[in-house]
N, C-alpha and C positions, 0 to 999 in steps of 0.2 A: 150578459150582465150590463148594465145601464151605468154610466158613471152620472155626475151632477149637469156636466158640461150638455150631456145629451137633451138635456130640462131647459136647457136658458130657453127664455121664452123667444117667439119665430123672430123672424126680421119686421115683421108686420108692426109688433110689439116691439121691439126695440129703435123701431121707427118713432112709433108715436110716443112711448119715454124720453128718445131725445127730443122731439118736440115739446114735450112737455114741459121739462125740464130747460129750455130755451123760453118758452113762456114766460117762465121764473127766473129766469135770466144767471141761471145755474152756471159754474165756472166747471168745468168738465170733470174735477177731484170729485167736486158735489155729484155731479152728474154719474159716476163711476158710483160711489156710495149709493146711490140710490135704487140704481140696476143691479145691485150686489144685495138690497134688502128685498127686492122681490124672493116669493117665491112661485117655485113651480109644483109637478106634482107629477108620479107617475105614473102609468095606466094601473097601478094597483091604488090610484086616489092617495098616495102616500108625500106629505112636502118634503121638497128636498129644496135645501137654502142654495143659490147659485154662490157656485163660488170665482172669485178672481182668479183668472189664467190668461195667457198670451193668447188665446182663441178668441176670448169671451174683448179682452182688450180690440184684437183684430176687428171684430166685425162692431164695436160700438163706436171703432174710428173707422171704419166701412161706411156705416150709418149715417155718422155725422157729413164725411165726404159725401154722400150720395145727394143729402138732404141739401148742404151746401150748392152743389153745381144745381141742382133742379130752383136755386132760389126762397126753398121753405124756412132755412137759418142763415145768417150770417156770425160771425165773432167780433165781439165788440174790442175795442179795445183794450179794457181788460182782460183780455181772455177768454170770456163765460160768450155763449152762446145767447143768441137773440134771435126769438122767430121776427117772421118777416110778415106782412098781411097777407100774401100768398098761403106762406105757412099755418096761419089760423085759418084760412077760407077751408085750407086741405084737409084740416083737423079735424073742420064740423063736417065735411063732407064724406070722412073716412073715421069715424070715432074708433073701428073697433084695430085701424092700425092700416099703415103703408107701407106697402112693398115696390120693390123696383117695378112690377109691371103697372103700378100707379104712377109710378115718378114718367114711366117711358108718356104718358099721356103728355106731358109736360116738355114744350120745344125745347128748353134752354137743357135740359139734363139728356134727353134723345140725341139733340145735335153733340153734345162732349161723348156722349159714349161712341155714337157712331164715329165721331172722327178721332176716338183715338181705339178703337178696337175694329173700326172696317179693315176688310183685307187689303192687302197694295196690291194695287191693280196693275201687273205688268203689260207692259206694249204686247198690241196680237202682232205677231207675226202674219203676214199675208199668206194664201198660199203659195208653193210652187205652179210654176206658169204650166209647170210640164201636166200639174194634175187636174190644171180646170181644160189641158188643151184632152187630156184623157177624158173628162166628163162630157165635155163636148163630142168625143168622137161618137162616147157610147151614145150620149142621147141620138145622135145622127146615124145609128147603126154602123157603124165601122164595126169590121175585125178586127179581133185582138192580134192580128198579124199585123195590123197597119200603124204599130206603134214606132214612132221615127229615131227610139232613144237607142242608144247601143245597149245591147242586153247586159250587161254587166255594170252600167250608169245608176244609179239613185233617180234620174230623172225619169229611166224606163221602169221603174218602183212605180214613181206618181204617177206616171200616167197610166199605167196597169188599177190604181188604185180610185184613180177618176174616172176613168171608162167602168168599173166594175158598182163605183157607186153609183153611178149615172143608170146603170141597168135595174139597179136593186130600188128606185127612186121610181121609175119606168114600173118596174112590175108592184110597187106598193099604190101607186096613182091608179096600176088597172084596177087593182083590188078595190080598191076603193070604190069605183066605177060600178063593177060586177055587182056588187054588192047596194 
């Protein structure tokens, strides 16, 4: 079963509403009343009026923020939204509505999403000396008896695990070859 909320029109549409309404130089009350007089319709063609909810709230101040950092509104100081000439170029260039993968085209809205949603990048760690001195033996052909670590050491681990990639590295380059 379908509630109203499932009907608000995409982001696409709620994009070019707030644009629109920034046109008009709409103070966000107006703006909210106006996204609340659309209506939608559901795949039985049937209208159903949107209605106000925290949801419908969330993503129309989603909207506005996105439009914001991308540059197509700013807020004037009264309050009410103001497109930008950016804003109008994007409107005729996108009449039937913008969505984030339009805004990402856009440097100024790419670089805020990317720096505040990239991952943190922690320090690599180097390897262990023990396992490039293991990679080393294998590609040299060493036995795996000629490992120098005490058996019982973490460092005779690495270098069991460097010699052993070293060989698996060795037999994927023959294949290759063979091939």
């Amino acid at each position: 079963m379908s509630t109203a909320t499932d009907f608000v029109p995409g982001d696409p549409a709620l994009m070019l509403t707030v644009l629109r309404g920034a046109e008009g130089n709409l103070d966000q009350n107006i703006l909210l009343e106006r996204i609340l007089s659309l209506f939608c319709t559901d795949d039985d063609g049937n209208q159903i009026i949107v209605e106000d909810s925290p949801a419908l709230r969330r993503r129309i101040n989603n909207a506005i923020s996105h439009l914001k950092i991308a540059g197509l509104v700013e807020t004037a100081t009264d309050n009410s939204l103001s497109i930008t000439s950016l804003g109008r170029a994007m409107m005729m260039a996108y009449p039937m509505g913008i969505d984030d993968g339009v805004l990402c085209s856009l440097p100024a809205f790419r670089n805020q999403i990317y720096d505040t949603n990239a991952p943190v990048v922690h320090e690599r760690h180097l390897p262990n000396p023990a396992y490039g001195s293991g990679f080393s033996a294998g590609l040299g052909s060493h036995r795996l008896t000629e490992n120098p670590y005490p058996s019982d050491s973490r460092d005779h681990e690495d270098w069991l695990m460097g010699w052993d990639e070293a060989l698996d590295q060795s037999k994927r380059e023959a294949e290759t070859l063979v091939r």
